[in-house]
C-alpha positions in Angstrom: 0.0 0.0 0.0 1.7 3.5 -0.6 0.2 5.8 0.9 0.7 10.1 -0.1 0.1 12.9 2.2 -1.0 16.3 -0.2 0.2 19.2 1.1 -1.1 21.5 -1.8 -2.3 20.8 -5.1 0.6 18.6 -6.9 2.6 18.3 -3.8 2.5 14.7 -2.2 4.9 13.5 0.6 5.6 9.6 1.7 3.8 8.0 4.1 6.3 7.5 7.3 6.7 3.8 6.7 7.9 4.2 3.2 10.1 6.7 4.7 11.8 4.6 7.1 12.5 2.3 4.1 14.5 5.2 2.1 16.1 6.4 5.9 17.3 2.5 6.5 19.6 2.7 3.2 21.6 5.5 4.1 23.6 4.4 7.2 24.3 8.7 8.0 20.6 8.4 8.5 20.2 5.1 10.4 23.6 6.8 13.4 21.3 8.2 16.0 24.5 10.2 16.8 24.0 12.6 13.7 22.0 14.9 13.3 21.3 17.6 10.5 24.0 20.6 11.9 21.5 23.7 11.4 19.4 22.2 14.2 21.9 23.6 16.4 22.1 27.4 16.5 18.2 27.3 17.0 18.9 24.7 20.1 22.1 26.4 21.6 19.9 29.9 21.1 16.6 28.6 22.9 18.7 26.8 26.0 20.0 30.1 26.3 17.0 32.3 25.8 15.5 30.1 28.8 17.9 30.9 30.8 19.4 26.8 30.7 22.8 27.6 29.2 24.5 31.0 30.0 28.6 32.0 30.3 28.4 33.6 33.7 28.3 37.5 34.0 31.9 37.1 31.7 31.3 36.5 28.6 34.1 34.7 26.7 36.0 35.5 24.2 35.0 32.3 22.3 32.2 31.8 20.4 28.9 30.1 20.6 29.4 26.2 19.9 27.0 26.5 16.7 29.2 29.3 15.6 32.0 26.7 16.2 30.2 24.2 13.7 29.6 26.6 10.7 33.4 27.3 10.4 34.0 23.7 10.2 31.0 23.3 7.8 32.0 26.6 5.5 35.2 25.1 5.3 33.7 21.1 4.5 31.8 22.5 2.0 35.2 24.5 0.4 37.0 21.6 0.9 34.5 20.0 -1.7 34.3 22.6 -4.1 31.0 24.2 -3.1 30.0 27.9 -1.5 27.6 28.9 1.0 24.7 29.3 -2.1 25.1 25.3 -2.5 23.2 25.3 1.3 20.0 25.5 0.4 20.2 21.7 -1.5 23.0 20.5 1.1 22.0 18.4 4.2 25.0 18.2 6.5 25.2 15.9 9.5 27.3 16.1 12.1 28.4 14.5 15.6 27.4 16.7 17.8 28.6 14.8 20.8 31.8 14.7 18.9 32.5 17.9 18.0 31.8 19.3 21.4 34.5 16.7 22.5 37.0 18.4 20.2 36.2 22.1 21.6 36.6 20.8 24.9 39.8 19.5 24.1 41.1 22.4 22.2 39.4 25.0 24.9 41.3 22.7 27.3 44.6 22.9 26.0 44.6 26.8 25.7 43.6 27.0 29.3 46.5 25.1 30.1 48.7 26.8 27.6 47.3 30.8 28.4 46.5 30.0 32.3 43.0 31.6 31.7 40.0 30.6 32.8 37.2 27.5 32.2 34.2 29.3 31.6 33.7 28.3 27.8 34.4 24.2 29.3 32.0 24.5 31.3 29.1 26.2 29.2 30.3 23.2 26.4 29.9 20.5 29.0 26.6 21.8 30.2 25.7 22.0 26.1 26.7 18.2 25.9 24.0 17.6 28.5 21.3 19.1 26.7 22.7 17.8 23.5 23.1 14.1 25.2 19.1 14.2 25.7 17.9 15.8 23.0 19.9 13.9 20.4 17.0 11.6 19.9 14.5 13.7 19.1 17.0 16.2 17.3 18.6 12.8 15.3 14.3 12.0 14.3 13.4 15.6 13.5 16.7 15.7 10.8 15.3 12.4 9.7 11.5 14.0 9.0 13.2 16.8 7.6 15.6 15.4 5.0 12.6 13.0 3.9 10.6 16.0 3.2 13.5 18.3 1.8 14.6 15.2 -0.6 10.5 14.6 -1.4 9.7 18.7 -2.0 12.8 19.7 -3.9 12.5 19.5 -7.3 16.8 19.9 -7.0 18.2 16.8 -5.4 19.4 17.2 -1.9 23.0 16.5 -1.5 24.4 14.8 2.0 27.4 14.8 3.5 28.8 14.4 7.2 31.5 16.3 9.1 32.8 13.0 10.6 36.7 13.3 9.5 36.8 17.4 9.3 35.5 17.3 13.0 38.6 14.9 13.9 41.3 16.7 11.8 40.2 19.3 14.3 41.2 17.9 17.4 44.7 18.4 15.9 44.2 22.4 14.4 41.4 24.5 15.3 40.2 25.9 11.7 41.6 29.7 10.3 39.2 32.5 11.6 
């Protein structure tokens, strides 16, 4: 049976089932650890908007973690020959869990190396928190949403994952 949702006139999407059938071929899709990377700003920005995730009255130097990600995702997507304007039809997963591992460690290793403080450790470790129990439904709302993007674009949705740029960066923290 194949079922079709209509959104408007000429637009149909796939029933869920026959989506998990297209999800359980791509094995980026079936890592519960990944999950589409521009969920992030909007999750790090809400935590903090609620008052969940703050620096402290200092504000560090650093940036925000999702800040973090698109530097290693502008320079992924130079690394293979796209620009920003190949976003719109670009689905990028990413660790998250991982990539907060590897600011921790760099963040660490200037704290040691400058003698400042562990302010921006601390925020990350309290991100990993959130992120740790909200990867589920962050990992199934990426899911839903490359489905539809894939179904609704008459361009075909290109997927990569930041898996070995994220651990190239535990050894050099990307160019400003």
């Amino acid at each position: 049976m194949n079922l079709l949702f209509s959104l408007t006139d000429g637009q149909n999407v796939r029933a869920c089932s026959e989506m998990h059938n297209s999800a359980v071929e791509n094995p980026t899709i079936r890592n519960s650890r990944f999950i589409d990377g521009s969920f992030l700003r909007p999750f790090e920005e809400r935590l903090c908007k609620r008052g969940f995730l703050s620096f402290g009255e200092n504000q560090p130097d650093d940036y925000p973690f999702w800040f973090q990600y698109e530097q290693i995702r502008n320079r992924a997507l130079w690394q293979t020959g796209k620009s920003l304007s190949a976003l719109e039809h670009t689905l990028i997963w990413v660790n998250p869990i991982m990539l907060l591992e590897r600011l921790i460690e760099n963040s660490q290793e200037e704290t040691q190396q400058m003698g400042a403080g562990g302010e921006m450790n601390s925020y990350l470790r309290l991100l990993g928190e959130a992120l740790q129990q909200a990867l589920p439904s962050l990992h199934a709302l990426s899911v839903i949403g490359a489905e539809l993007q894939a179904t609704l674009s008459e361009i075909p949705l290109h997927e990569m994952t930041l898996d070995e740029i994220v651990k190239k960066y535990a050894k050099k923290k990307p160019d400003p």
